[in-house]
PALUM-493299 format. One record per residue (C-alpha): x, z, y; residue in one letter; residue number from 1. Coordinates in nm, 3 decimals, padded with zeros to 5 digits, m for minus. Example, Ala and Ser with C-alpha at 12.3 -4.5 7.8 and 13.67 -1.06 7.14 Angstrom:
<recs>
REC/01.230/00.780/m00.450/A/1
REC/01.367/00.714/m00.106/S/2
</recs>
This chain:
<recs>
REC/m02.265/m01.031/03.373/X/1
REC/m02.223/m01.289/03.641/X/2
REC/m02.240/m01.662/03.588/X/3
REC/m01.989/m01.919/03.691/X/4
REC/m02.116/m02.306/03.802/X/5
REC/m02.081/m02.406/03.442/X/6
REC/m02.279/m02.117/03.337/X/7
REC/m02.191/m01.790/03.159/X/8
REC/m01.872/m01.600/03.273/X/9
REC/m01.732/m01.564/02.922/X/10
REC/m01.395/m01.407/03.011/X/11
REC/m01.633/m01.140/03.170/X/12
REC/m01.808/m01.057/02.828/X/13
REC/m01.457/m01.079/02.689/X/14
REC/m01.310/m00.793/02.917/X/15
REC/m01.639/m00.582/02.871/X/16
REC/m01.621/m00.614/02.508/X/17
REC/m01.196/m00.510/02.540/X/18
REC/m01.361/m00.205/02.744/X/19
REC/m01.581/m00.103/02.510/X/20
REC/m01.340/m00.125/02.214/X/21
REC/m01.082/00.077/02.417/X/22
REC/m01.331/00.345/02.465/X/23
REC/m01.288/00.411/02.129/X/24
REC/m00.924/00.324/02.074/X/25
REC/m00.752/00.374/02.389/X/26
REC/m00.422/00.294/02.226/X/27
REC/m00.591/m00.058/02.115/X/28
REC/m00.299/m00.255/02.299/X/29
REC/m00.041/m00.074/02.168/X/30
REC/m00.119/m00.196/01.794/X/31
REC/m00.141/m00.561/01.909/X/32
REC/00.156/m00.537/02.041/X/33
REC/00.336/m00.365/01.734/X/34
REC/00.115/m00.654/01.528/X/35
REC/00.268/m00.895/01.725/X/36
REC/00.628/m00.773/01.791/X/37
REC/00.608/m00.795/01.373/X/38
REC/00.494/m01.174/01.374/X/39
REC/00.785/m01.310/01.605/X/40
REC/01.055/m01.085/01.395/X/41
REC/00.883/m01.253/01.054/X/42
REC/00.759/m01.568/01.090/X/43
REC/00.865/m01.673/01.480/X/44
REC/00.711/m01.775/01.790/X/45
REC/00.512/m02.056/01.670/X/46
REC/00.295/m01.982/01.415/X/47
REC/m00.015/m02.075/01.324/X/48
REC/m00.268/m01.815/01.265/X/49
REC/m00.562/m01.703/01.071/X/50
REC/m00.802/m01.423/01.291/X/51
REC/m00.939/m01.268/01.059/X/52
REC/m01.277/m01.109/01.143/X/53
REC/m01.226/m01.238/01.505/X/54
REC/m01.510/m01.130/01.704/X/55
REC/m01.492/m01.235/02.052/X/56
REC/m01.146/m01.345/01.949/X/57
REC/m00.916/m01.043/02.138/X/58
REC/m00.600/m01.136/01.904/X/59
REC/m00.621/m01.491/01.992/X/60
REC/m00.626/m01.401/02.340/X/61
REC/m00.311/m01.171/02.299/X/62
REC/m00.128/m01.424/02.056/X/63
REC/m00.167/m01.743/02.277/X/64
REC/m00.101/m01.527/02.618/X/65
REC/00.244/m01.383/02.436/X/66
REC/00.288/m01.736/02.227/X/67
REC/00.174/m02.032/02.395/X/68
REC/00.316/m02.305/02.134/X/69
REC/00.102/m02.110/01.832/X/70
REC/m00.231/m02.161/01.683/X/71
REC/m00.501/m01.947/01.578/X/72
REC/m00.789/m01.987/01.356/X/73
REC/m01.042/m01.728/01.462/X/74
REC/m01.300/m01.657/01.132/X/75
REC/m01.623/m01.458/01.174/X/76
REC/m02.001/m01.433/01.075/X/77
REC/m02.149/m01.253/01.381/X/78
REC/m02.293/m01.513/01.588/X/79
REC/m02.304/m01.310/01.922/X/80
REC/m01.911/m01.214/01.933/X/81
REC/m01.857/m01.632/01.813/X/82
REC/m02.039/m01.749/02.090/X/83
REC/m01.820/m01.532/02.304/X/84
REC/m01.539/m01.627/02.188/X/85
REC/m01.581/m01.999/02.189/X/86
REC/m01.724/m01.983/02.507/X/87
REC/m01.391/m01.809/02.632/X/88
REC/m01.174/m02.059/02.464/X/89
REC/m01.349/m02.397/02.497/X/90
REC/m01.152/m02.698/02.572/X/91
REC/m00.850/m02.558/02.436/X/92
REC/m00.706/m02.743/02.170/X/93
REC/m00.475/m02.438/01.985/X/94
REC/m00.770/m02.255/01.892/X/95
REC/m01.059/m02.327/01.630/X/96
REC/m01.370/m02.100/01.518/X/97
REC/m01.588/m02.112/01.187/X/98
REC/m01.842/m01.932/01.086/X/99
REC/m01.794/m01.791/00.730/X/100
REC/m01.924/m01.443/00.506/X/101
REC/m01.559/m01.306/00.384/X/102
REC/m01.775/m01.132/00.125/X/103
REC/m01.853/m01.513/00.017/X/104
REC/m01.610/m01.604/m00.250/X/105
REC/m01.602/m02.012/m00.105/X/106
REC/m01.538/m01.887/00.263/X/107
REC/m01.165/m02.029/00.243/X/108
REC/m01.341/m02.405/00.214/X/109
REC/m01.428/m02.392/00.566/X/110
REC/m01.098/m02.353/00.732/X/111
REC/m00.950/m02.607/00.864/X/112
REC/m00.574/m02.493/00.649/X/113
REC/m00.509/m02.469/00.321/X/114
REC/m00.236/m02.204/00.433/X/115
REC/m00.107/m01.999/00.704/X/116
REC/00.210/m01.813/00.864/X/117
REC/00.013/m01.516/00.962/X/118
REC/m00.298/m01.338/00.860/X/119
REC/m00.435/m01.093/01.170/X/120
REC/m00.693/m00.917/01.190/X/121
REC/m00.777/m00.558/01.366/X/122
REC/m01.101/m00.320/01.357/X/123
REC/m01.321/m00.499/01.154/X/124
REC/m01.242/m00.509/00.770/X/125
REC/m01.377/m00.120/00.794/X/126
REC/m01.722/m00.224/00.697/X/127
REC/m01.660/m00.372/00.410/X/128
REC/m01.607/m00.140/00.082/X/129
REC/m01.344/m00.108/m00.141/X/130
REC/m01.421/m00.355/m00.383/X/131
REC/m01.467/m00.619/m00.148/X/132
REC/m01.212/m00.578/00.019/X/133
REC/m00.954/m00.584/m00.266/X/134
REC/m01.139/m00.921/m00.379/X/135
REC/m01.108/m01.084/00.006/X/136
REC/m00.704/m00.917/m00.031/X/137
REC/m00.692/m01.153/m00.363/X/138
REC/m00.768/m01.436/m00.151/X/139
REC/m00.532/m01.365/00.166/X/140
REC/m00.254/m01.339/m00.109/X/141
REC/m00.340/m01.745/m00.175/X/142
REC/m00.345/m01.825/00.177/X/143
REC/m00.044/m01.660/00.340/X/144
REC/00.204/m01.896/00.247/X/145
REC/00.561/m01.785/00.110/X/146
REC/00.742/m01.546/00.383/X/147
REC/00.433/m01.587/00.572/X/148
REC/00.239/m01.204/00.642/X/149
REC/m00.080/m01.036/00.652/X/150
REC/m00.137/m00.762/00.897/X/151
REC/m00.451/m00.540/00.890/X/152
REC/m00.503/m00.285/01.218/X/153
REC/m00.761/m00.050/01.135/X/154
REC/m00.949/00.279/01.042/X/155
REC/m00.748/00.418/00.735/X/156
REC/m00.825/00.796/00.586/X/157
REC/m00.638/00.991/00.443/X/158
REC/m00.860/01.208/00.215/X/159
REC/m00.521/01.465/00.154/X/160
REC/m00.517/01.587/00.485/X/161
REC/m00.845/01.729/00.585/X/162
REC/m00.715/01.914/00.862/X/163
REC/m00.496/01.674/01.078/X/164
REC/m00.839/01.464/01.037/X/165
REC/m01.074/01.737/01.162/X/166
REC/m00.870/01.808/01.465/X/167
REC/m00.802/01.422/01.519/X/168
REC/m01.161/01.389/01.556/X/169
REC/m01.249/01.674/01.780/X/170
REC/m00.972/01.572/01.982/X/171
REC/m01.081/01.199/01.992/X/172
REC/m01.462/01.292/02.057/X/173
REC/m01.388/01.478/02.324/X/174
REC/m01.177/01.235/02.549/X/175
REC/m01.471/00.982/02.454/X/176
REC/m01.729/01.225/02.618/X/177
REC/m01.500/01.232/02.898/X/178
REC/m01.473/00.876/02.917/X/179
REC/m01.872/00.798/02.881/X/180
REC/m01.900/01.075/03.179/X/181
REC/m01.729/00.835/03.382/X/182
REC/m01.925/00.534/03.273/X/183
REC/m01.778/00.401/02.968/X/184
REC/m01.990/00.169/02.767/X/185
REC/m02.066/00.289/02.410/X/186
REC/m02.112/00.020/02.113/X/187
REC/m02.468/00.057/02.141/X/188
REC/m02.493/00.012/02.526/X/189
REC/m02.299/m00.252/02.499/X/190
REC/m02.507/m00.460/02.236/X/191
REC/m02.815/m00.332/02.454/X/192
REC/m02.659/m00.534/02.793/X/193
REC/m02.620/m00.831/02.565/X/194
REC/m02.992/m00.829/02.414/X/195
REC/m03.060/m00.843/02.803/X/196
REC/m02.856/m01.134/02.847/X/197
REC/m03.032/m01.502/02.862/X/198
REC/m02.767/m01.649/02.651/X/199
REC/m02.648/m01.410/02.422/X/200
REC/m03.016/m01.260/02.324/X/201
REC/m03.091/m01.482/02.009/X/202
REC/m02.747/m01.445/01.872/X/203
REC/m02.756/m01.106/01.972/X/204
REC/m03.097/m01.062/01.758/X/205
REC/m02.985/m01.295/01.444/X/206
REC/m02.619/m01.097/01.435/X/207
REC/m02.885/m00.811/01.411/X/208
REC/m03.086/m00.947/01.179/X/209
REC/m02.754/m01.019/00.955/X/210
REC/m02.575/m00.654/00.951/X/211
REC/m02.818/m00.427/01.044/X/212
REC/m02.662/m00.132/01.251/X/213
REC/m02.307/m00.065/01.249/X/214
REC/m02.150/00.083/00.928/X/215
REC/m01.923/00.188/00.729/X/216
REC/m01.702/00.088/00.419/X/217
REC/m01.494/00.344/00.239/X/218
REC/m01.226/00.319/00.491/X/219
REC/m00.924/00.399/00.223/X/220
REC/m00.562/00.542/00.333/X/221
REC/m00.310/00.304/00.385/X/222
REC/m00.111/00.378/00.073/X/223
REC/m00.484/00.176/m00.103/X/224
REC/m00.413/m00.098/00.146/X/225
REC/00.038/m00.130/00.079/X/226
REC/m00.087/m00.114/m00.327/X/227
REC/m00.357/m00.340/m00.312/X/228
REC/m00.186/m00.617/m00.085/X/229
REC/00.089/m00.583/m00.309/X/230
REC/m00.130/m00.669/m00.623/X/231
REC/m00.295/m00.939/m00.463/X/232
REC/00.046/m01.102/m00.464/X/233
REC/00.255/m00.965/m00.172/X/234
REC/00.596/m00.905/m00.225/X/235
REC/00.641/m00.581/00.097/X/236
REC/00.357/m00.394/00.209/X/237
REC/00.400/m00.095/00.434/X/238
REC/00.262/00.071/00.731/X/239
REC/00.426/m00.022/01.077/X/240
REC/00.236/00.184/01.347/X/241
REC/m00.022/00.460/01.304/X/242
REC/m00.229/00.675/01.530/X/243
REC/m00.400/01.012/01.420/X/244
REC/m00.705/00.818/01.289/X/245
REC/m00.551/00.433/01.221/X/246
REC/m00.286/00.272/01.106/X/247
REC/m00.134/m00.108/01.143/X/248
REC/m00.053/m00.224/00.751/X/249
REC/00.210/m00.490/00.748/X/250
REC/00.244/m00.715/00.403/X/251
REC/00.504/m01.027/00.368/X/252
REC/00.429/m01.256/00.104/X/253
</recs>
């Protein structure tokens, strides 16, 4: 990555990290779009928001771009994606970062709200299993206030149709090969260019030395996610979008 005068390019890591996420959801705009279509229609153009799981904070980007008068609080652990993120949005007053575990039951303390008008998050509550994640649901039902919503974008299985998954994954794995053959940047290439980089090599490491490689939760179908959000208190929960392999799960408090 290049460097500006003030030092690291961080909208450059930002657009390499958006390439490397679209590599393996090439319809990755399309669902913030739906996710945010859904937040102006529920709670307006002004909300203020809770990124969930935030990473280099692509939903913040999207939200203030479409949204300029709203406000996001972006929420993650993984100090390499962080330091992205606050790199990219430093100086601007809307937007706010903490560090916090969501598998910590106290992680709520450390935001700056008590409660929000939206909930976002998209790719990233995967990894956690299904216990977990019905627990960190419990708490989202405390924070959305009343009307507000929660909307989770994100690999959801459906264990009754092993068929439409088997051929949704060939398909899929095959327009990724194509893609790498023409230089696309895996998820372990990319976390290799950032070991490399001066800046982002010790958060790099200690986001490494936190999670381990990349897995897995128990990725459940989206008919677990509508139930659960609904008994963690939410009044509506349905699915708004899907693809083959995700969906985009929409609850209103």
């Amino acid at each position: 990555m290049t460097e500006t005068a003030t030092g690291t390019d961080w909208q450059s890591w930002q657009q390499s990290w958006d390439r490397q996420q679209e590599w393996y959801m090439p319809d990755r705009e399309e669902r913030f779009r739906v996710m945010l279509d859904m937040v102006e229609a529920v709670v307006g153009p002004e909300p203020r928001v809770l990124d969930l799981a935030c990473g280099t904070g692509s939903i913040t980007d999207r939200l203030l771009t479409r949204f300029p008068r709203a406000s996001s609080t972006g929420v993650d652990l993984d100090p390499a994606l962080l330091a992205i993120a606050r790199g990219t949005f430093d100086g601007d007053d809307r937007v706010a970062f903490v560090t916090a575990d969501l598998k910590d039951p106290a992680w709520p303390g450390k935001l700056p709200h008590t409660s929000y008008d939206a909930v976002l998050t998209a790719t990233a509550l995967h990894w956690l299993h299904s216990e977990p994640l019905a627990a960190l649901y419990g708490q989202l039902g405390q924070l959305v206030r009343e009307g507000g919503v929660f909307m989770n974008a994100d690999h959801m299985i459906d264990t009754d149709t092993p068929r439409i998954n088997a051929a949704e994954r060939a398909q899929r794995h095959a327009a990724m090969d194509r893609a790498r053959a023409d230089g696309a940047l895996d998820w372990a290439q990319w976390w290799a260019l950032a070991a490399k980089d001066p800046v982002l090599a010790a958060p790099t490491a200690e986001r490494f030395r936190i999670y381990g490689e990349h897995a897995d939760g128990d990725m459940p179908s989206p008919r677990w996610h509508a139930r659960t959000l609904r008994e963690a208190g939410f009044g509506e929960a349905r699915t708004v979008w899907a693809s083959p392999s995700d969906s985009l799960v929409l609850a209103v408090k």
